[in-house]
C-alpha positions as CSV (number, residue, x, y, z in Angstrom):
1,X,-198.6,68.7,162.9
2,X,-196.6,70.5,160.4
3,X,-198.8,71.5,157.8
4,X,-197.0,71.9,153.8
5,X,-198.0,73.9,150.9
6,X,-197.2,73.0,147.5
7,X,-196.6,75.3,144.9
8,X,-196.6,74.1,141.2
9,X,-197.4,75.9,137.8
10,X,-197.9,72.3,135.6
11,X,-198.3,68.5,135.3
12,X,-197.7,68.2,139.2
13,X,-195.9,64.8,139.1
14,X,-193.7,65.7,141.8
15,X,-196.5,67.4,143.8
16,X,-198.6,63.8,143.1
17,X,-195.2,62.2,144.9
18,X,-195.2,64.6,147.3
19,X,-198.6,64.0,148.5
20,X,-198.5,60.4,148.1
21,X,-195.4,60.2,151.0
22,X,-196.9,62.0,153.3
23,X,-200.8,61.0,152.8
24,X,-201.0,58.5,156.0
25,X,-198.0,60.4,157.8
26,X,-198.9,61.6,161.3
27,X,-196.7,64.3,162.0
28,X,-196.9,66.1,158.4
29,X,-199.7,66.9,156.1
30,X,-200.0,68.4,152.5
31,X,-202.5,71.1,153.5
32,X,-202.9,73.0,150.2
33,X,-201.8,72.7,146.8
34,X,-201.3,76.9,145.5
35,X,-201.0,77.1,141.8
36,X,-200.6,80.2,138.9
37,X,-202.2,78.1,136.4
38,X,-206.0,77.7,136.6
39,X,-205.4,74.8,133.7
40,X,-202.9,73.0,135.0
41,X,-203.2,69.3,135.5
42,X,-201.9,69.6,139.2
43,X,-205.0,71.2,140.3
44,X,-207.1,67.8,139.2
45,X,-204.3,65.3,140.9
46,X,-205.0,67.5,144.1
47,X,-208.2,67.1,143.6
48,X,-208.3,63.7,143.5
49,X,-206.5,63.7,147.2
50,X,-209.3,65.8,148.4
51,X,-205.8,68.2,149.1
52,X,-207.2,71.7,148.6
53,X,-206.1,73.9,146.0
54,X,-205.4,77.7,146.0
55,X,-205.2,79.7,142.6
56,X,-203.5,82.9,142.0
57,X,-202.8,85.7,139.4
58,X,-199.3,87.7,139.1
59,X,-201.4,90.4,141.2
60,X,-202.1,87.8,143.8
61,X,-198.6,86.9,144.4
62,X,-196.7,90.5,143.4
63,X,-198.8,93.5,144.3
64,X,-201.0,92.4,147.3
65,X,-200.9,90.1,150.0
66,X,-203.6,87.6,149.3
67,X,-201.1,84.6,149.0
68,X,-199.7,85.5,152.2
69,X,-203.0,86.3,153.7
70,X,-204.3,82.6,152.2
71,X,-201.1,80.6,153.7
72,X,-201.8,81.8,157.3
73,X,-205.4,81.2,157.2
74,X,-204.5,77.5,156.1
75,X,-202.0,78.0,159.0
76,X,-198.9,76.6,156.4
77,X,-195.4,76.4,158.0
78,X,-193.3,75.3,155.4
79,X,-193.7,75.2,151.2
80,X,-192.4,73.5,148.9
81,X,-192.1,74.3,145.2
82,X,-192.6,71.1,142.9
83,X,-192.5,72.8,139.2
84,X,-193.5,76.2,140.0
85,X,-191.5,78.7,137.5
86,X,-192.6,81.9,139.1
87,X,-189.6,84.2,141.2
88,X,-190.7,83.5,144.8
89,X,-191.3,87.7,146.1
90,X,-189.2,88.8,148.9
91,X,-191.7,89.2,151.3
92,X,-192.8,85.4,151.3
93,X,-189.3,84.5,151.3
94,X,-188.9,87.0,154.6
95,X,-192.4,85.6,156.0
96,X,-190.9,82.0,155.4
97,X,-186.9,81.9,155.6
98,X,-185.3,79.0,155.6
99,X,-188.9,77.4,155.2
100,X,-189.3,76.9,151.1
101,X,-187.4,74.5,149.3
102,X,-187.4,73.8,145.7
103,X,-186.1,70.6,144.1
104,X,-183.7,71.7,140.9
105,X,-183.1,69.1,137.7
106,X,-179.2,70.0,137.5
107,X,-176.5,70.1,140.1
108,X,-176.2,73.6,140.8
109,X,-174.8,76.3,141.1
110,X,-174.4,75.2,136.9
111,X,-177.6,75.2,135.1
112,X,-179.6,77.6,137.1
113,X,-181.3,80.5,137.3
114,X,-184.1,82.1,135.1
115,X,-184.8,80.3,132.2
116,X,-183.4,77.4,133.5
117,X,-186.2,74.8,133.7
118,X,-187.1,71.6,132.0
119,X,-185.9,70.0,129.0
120,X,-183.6,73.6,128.6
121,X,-181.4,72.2,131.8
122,X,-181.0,68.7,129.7
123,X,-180.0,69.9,126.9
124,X,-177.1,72.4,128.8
125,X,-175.9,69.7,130.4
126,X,-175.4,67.3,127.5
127,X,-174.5,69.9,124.9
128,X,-171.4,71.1,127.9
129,X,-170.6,67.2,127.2
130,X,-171.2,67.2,131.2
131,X,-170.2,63.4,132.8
132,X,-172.8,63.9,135.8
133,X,-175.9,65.6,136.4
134,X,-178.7,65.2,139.1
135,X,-180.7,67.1,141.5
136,X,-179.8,69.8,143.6
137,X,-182.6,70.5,146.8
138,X,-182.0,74.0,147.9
139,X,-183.7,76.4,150.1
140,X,-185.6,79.5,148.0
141,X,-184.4,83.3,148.6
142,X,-184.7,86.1,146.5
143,X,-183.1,84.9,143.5
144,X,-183.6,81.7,141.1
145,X,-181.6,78.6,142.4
146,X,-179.3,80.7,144.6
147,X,-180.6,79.7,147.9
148,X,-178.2,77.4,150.2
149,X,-177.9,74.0,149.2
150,X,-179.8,71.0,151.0
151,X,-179.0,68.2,149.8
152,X,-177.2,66.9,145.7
153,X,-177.4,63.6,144.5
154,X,-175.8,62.8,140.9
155,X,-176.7,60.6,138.5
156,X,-174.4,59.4,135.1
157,X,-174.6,61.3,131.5
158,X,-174.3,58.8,128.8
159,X,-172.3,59.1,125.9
160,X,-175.3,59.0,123.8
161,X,-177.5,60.7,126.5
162,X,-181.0,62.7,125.3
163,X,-182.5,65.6,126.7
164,X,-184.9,62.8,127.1
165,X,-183.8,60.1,128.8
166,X,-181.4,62.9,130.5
167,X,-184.9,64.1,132.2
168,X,-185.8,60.6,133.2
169,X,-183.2,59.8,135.1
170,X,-183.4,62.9,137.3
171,X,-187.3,62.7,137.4
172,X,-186.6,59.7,138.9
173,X,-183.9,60.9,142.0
174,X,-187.1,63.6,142.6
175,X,-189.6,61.1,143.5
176,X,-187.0,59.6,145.5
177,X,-185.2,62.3,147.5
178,X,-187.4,65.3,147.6
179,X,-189.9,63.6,150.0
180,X,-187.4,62.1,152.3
181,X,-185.5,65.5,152.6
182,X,-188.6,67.3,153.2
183,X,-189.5,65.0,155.7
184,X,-185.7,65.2,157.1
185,X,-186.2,69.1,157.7
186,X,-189.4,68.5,159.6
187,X,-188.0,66.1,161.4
188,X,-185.9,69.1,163.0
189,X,-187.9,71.8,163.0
């Protein structure tokens, strides 16, 4: 059984979808959700999954090893970031190469990198009058949205596009194609 962490820092829509896919799966499980945010809403749709939930400070995750020390006791193998804004740390990246993916709301390598999150992607892409935008899956190193590319899909930018409906679109090809790449990479591991 391969056995996935989540790690989100908000709303946790695309940690909900996550966990949805693979609820009834037999071969992969969500086995924790980890989150820097003791308010966020994530935590509750975890909750309701009866998924448990792990939360940490900036000491937790920078200057000791309790997030390390909490992902091998829940014996995780692979993670996956759904909305979590924090720099992964080297040392989970070493601990877990080529074993975090993080789903990206632009087609990168444009509209990456720190800073780069949210509505502030949207608005990049539509005020560089861009004709395509989309998702980019990529696996996590030391840096923000530099890892190797998975998997890109594209969607249109309308003339009269908005941050807004931008954001819907590309909320959309996450619930589609983050799950079934995840379960893709299992698939081979």
């Amino acid at each position: 059984m391969r056995r996935i962490a989540i790690f989100a820092s908000g709303n946790g829509t695309n940690a909900e979808n996550l966990i949805k896919h693979f609820f009834y799966n037999e071969s992969v499980m969500v086995a924790a959700v980890f989150c820097n945010n003791p308010d966020a809403k994530v935590l509750e749709k975890a909750r309701t999954y009866a998924i448990p939930t792990v939360v940490f400070n900036r000491e937790d995750l920078y200057e000791t090893n309790r997030v390390l020390r909490d992902l091998r006791e829940l014996e995780i193998n692979f993670i996956a970031l759904a909305g979590f804004m924090w720099l992964v740390p080297d040392y989970l990246v070493q601990e877990y190469r080529d074993k975090i993916i993080n789903v990206h709301p632009a087609l990168l390598p444009k509209y990456g990198g720190k800073g780069m999150y949210g509505k502030k992607v949207h608005e990049a892409v539509i005020q560089n009058k861009e004709k395509e935008s989309g998702i980019t899956i990529h696996y996590v190193n030391e840096n923000y949205d530099e890892g190797a590319i998975i998997y890109q899909h594209k969607c249109e930018v309308a003339a009269d596009e908005t941050p807004e409906s931008l954001a819907e679109k590309v909320h959309r090809l996450e619930y589609e194609h983050y799950p079934e790449v995840i379960e893709e990479l299992l698939s081979g591991v």
